[in-house]
C-alpha positions in Angstrom: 91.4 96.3 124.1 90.2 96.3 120.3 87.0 97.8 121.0 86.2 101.0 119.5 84.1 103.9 120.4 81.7 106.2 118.9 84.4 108.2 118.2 87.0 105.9 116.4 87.5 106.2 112.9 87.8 102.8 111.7 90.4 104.1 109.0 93.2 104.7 112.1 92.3 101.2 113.8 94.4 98.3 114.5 92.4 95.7 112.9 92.3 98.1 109.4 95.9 98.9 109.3 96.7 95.0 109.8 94.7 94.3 106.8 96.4 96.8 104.6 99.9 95.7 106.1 98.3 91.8 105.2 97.5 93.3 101.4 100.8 95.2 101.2 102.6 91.9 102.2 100.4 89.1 99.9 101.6 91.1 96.6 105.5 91.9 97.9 106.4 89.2 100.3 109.4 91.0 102.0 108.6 94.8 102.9 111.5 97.3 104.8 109.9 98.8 108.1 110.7 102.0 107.1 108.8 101.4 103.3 106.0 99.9 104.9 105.6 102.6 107.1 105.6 105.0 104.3 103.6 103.1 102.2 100.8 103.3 105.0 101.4 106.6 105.6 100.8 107.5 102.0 97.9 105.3 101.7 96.1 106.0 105.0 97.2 109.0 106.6 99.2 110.5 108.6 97.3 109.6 111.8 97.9 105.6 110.8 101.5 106.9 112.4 100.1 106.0 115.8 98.8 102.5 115.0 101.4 100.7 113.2 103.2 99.1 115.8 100.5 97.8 117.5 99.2 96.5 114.4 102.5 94.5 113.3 102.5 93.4 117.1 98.7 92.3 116.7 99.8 90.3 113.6 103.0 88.8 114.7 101.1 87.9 118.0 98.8 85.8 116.1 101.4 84.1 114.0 101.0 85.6 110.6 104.0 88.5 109.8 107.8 87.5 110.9 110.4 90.5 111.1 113.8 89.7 110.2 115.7 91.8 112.8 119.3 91.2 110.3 117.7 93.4 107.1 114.8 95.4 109.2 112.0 93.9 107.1 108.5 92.4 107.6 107.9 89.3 106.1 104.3 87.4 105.7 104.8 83.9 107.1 103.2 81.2 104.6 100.9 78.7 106.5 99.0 77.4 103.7 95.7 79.1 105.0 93.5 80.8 103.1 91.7 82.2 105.7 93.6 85.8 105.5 
């Protein structure tokens, strides 16, 4: 479940990281794992560690990041909504 507690700091939360991964990807549109890892990492914190997957789960689960398993990369998929 998505819902948070009293004690969850929004920073470390699924929903935030997928909109920083969302940001990262609109201005490069093919990111390595491993840089966008580090590039949350640097901009988040360490505790964004735990996170990440779920987030690029959340967002390939609702149709709007593709990885390409050949190069190890994220990629945003363009559906022409500007609803992001």
């Amino acid at each position: 479940m998505l819902t948070p507690t009293k004690h969850t700091n929004i920073k470390y939360s699924v929903i935030y990281i997928a909109g920083k991964v969302l940001g990262f990807l609109k201005k490069e549109t093919l990111i390595k794992y491993e840089d966008l890892k580090e590039m949350l990492v640097s901009e988040i914190g360490v505790n964004a560690k735990n996170n990440i997957d779920y987030s690029l789960t959340f967002l390939f689960s609702i149709g709007k990041i593709e990885y390409l398993k050949n190069i190890d990369a994220i990629t945003l998929i363009n559906d022409n909504n500007e609803d992001l």
